[in-house]
DOSE-756094 format. One record per residue (C-alpha): y, z, x; residue in one letter; residue number from 1. Coordinates in steps of 0.05 Angstrom, whole numbers, plus 5000, padded with zeros to 4 digits. Each point is the difference from the previous one (the first is absolute). Example, Ala and Ser with C-alpha at 12.3 -4.5 7.8 and 13.67 -1.06 7.14 Angstrom:
<atoms>
v | w | u | residu | num
4910 | 5156 | 5246 | A | 1
5069 | 4987 | 5027 | S | 2
</atoms>
This chain:
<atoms>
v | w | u | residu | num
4921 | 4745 | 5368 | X | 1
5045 | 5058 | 4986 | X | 2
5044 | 4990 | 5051 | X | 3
5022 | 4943 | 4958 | X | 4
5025 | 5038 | 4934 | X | 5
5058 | 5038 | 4974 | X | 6
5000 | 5047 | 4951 | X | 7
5065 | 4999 | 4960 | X | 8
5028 | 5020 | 4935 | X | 9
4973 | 4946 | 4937 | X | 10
5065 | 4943 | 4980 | X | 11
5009 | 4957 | 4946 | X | 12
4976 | 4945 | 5042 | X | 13
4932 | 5032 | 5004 | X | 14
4977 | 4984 | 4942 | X | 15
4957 | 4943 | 5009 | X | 16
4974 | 5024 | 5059 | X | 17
4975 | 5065 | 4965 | X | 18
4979 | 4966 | 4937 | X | 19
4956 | 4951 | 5056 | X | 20
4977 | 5060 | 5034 | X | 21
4981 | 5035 | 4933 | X | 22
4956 | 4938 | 4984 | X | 23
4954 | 5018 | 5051 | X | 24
4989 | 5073 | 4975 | X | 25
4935 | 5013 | 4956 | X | 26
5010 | 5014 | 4925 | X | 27
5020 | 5063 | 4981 | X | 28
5054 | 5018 | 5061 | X | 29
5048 | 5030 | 4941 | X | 30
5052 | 5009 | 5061 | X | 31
5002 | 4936 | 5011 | X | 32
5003 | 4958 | 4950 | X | 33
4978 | 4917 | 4986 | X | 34
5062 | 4997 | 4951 | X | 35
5057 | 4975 | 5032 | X | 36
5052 | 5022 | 4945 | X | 37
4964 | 5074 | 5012 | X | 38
5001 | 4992 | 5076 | X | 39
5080 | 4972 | 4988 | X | 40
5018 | 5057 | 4969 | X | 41
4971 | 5050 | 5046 | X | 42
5036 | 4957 | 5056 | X | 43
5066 | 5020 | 4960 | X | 44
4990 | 5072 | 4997 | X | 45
4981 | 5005 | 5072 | X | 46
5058 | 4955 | 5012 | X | 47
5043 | 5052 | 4968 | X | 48
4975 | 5058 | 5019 | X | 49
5006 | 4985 | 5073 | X | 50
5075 | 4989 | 4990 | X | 51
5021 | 5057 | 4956 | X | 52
5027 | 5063 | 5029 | X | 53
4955 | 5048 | 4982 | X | 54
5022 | 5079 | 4979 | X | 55
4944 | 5016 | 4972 | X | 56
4930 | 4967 | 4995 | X | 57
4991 | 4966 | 4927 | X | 58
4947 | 4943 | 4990 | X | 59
5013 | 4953 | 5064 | X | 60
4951 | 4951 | 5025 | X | 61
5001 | 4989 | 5074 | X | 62
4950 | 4934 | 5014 | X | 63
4987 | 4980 | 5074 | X | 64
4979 | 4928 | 5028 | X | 65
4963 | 4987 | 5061 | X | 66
5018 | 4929 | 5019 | X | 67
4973 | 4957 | 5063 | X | 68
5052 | 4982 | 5037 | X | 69
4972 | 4945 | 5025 | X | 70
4985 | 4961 | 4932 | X | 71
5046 | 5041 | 4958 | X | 72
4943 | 5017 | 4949 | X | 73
4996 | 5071 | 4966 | X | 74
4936 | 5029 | 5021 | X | 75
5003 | 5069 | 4972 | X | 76
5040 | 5048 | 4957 | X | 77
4994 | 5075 | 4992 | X | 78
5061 | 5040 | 4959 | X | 79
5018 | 5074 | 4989 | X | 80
5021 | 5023 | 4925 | X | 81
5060 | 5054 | 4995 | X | 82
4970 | 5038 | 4945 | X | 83
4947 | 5003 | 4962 | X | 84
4981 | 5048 | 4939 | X | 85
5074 | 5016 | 4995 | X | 86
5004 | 4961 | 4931 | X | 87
4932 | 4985 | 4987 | X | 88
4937 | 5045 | 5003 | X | 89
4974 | 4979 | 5064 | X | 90
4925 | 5015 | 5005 | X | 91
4947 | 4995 | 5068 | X | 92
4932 | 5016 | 5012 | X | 93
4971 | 5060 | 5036 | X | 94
4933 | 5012 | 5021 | X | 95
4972 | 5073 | 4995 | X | 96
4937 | 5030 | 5002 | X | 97
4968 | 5049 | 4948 | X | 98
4936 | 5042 | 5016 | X | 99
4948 | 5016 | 4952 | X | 100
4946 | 5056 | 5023 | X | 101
4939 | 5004 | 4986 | X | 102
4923 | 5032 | 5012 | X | 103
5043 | 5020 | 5065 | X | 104
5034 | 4935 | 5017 | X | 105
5056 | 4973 | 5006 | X | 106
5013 | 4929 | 4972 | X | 107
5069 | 4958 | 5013 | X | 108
5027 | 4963 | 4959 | X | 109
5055 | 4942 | 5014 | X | 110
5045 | 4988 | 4947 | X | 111
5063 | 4960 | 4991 | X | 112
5062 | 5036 | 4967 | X | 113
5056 | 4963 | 4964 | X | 114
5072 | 5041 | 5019 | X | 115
5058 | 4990 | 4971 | X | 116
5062 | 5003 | 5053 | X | 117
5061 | 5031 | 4979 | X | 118
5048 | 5007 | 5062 | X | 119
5026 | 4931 | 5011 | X | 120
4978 | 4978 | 5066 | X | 121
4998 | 4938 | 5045 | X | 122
4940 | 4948 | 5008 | X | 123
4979 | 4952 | 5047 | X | 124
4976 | 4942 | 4968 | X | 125
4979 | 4919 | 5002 | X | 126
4972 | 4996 | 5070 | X | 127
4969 | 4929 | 5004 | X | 128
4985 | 4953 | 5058 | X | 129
4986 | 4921 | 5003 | X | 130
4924 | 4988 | 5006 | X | 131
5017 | 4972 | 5071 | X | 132
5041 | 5053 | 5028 | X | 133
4948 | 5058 | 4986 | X | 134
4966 | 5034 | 5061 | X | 135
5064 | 4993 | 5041 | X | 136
5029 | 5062 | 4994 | X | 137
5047 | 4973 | 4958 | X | 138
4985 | 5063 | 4934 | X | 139
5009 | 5038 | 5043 | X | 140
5068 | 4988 | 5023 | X | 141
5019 | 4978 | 4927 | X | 142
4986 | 5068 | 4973 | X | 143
5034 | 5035 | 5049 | X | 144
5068 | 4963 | 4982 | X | 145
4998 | 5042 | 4942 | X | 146
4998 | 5069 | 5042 | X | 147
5054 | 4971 | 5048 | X | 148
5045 | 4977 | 4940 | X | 149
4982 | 5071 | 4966 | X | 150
5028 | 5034 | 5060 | X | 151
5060 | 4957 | 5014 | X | 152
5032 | 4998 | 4933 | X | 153
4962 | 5081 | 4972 | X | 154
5057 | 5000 | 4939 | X | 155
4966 | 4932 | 4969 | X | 156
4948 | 5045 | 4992 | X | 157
4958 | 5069 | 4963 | X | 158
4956 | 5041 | 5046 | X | 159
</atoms>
């Protein structure tokens, strides 16, 4: 099966094909949205920020498809964002533990910590495969475009 599928940069011509593929996600995939106005416009951007010359890293999208060769369907999409918390506080989630002792013990506690990222720095993001295509190997390969890309073009990107 994924012998059969190219991964190549998203077009303009995509869009139904995404917007189809997107249709089969579950509710709540924020990365990939059911609105096809919303998933237009992210189209654009990628669009763009593929063919720009890039100095310095700003605010580009860069959106991958995964299409079948075969039946020309997009099967998959999994994008990289330039920069993130460059304009915008940019928080994540860390797990820690805290210990609390006690009558001579020693009690863990897991806790979640909200952080708020500073540094501008580069994100993977939207990794999503057609219901069909999972268990092929196909993520796999999908999210290590992004490293490959990453490493071909480093300027597009922060560390």
């Amino acid at each position: 099966m994924v012998e059969n599928i190219i991964v190549r940069p998203v077009t303009k011509k995509d869009l139904e094909g995404v917007y189809a593929l997107a249709q089969t996600s579950s509710h709540g995939l924020t990365t990939l949205s059911k609105d096809k106005k919303s998933l237009e416009k992210k189209i654009d951007k990628a669009v763009q920020s593929f063919s720009n010359h890039i100095g310095t890293p700003k605010d580009e999208l860069y959106l991958f498809v995964g299409e079948d060769a075969k039946t020309k369907k997009i099967i998959g999409t999994t994008a990289i964002l330039s920069v993130v918390g460059g304009k915008d506080p940019f928080y994540s989630l860390k797990r820690t533990a805290h210990y609390q002792y006690s009558d001579f013990k020693e009690i863990e506690h897991q806790c979640i910590e909200v952080q708020s990222k500073i540094n501008p720095s580069s994100e993977l993001c939207t990794l999503y495969i057609h219901p069909d295509y999972r268990k092929s190997g196909l993520g796999r390969i999908l999210s290590l475009v992004r490293f490959l890309y990453m490493a071909q073009y480093k300027r597009r990107f922060k560390s």
